[in-house]
C-alpha positions, -999 to +999 in steps of 0.1 A: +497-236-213+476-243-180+448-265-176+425-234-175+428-222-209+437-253-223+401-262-210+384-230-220+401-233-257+388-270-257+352-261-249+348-232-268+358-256-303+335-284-293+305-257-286+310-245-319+301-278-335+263-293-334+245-317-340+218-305-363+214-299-399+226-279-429+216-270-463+235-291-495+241-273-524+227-260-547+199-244-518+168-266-505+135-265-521+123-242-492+149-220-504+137-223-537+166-246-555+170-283-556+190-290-527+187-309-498+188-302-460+214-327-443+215-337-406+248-333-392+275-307-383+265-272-398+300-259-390+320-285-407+293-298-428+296-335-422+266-353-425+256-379-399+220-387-382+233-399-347+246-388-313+266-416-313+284-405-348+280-368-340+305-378-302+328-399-329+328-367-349+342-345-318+365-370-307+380-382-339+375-350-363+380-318-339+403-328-311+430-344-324+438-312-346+429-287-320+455-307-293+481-305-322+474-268-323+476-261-293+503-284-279+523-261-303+511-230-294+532-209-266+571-216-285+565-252-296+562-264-263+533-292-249+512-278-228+519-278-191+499-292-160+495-263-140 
Protein backbone atom coordinates (compact mmCIF):
# COMPACT_ATOMS: atom_id res chain seq x y z
CA UNK A 1 0.00 0.00 0.00
CA UNK A 2 1.65 3.53 -0.48
CA UNK A 3 1.98 6.23 1.94
CA UNK A 4 -0.84 8.10 0.11
CA UNK A 5 -3.65 5.98 0.68
CA UNK A 6 -2.39 4.52 3.71
CA UNK A 7 -2.58 8.26 4.85
CA UNK A 8 -5.92 9.09 3.25
CA UNK A 9 -7.47 5.68 4.84
CA UNK A 10 -5.98 6.81 8.19
CA UNK A 11 -7.60 10.25 8.15
CA UNK A 12 -10.75 9.48 6.85
CA UNK A 13 -11.25 6.76 10.21
CA UNK A 14 -9.97 9.37 12.70
CA UNK A 15 -12.38 12.14 11.12
CA UNK A 16 -15.14 9.89 11.55
CA UNK A 17 -14.68 9.81 15.32
CA UNK A 18 -15.46 13.11 17.61
CA UNK A 19 -15.34 14.39 20.45
CA UNK A 20 -18.81 15.38 21.40
CA UNK A 21 -21.75 13.72 22.84
CA UNK A 22 -24.39 11.03 22.32
CA UNK A 23 -27.69 10.01 23.65
CA UNK A 24 -27.80 6.70 26.36
CA UNK A 25 -30.44 4.60 26.10
CA UNK A 26 -33.45 4.50 26.64
CA UNK A 27 -33.70 8.35 24.74
CA UNK A 28 -32.97 11.72 26.84
CA UNK A 29 -35.60 13.63 28.49
CA UNK A 30 -35.47 16.12 25.54
CA UNK A 31 -36.39 13.23 23.62
CA UNK A 32 -38.99 12.51 25.81
CA UNK A 33 -37.60 9.11 27.67
CA UNK A 34 -35.27 8.81 30.67
CA UNK A 35 -32.04 8.70 29.21
CA UNK A 36 -29.08 10.59 29.37
CA UNK A 37 -26.92 12.56 26.95
CA UNK A 38 -23.12 11.34 27.29
CA UNK A 39 -19.96 13.29 26.29
CA UNK A 40 -17.75 11.32 24.21
CA UNK A 41 -17.41 9.51 20.89
CA UNK A 42 -20.93 9.47 19.03
CA UNK A 43 -19.59 6.89 16.59
CA UNK A 44 -18.31 4.39 18.91
CA UNK A 45 -20.21 5.46 21.81
CA UNK A 46 -17.53 5.64 24.50
CA UNK A 47 -18.04 8.06 27.01
CA UNK A 48 -15.24 10.37 28.12
CA UNK A 49 -15.22 14.34 29.01
CA UNK A 50 -11.56 15.11 27.87
CA UNK A 51 -9.37 15.85 24.85
CA UNK A 52 -6.82 14.23 26.52
CA UNK A 53 -8.99 10.80 26.85
CA UNK A 54 -10.75 11.53 23.53
CA UNK A 55 -6.48 11.56 21.69
CA UNK A 56 -6.06 8.18 24.12
CA UNK A 57 -9.24 7.06 22.51
CA UNK A 58 -7.75 7.47 18.73
CA UNK A 59 -4.51 6.19 19.52
CA UNK A 60 -5.34 3.21 21.60
CA UNK A 61 -9.08 2.24 20.39
CA UNK A 62 -9.00 3.10 16.43
CA UNK A 63 -5.58 2.70 15.12
CA UNK A 64 -4.30 -0.20 16.26
CA UNK A 65 -7.30 -2.13 14.51
CA UNK A 66 -7.33 -0.05 11.43
CA UNK A 67 -3.22 -0.71 10.96
CA UNK A 68 -4.01 -4.48 11.47
CA UNK A 69 -6.57 -4.03 8.73
CA UNK A 70 -4.85 -2.54 6.62
CA UNK A 71 -1.42 -4.00 7.03
CA UNK A 72 -3.51 -7.04 5.67
CA UNK A 73 -5.18 -5.58 3.03
CA UNK A 74 -3.56 -5.93 -0.71
CA UNK A 75 -2.59 -10.20 -0.33
CA UNK A 76 -1.61 -10.24 3.29
CA UNK A 77 1.14 -8.14 2.75
CA UNK A 78 2.41 -4.84 5.20
CA UNK A 79 2.08 -2.02 3.69
CA UNK A 80 4.89 -0.58 1.64
CA UNK A 81 6.92 2.80 1.87
CA UNK A 82 6.37 4.17 -1.40
Amino acid sequence: MQKSALLAAIQREIHSHDLTHFVDDPPSIAQGGRGVVITGCSRCRKRFGTVSQFIDHLTHDVLPPLIDKLSTEGNGAAPTGK
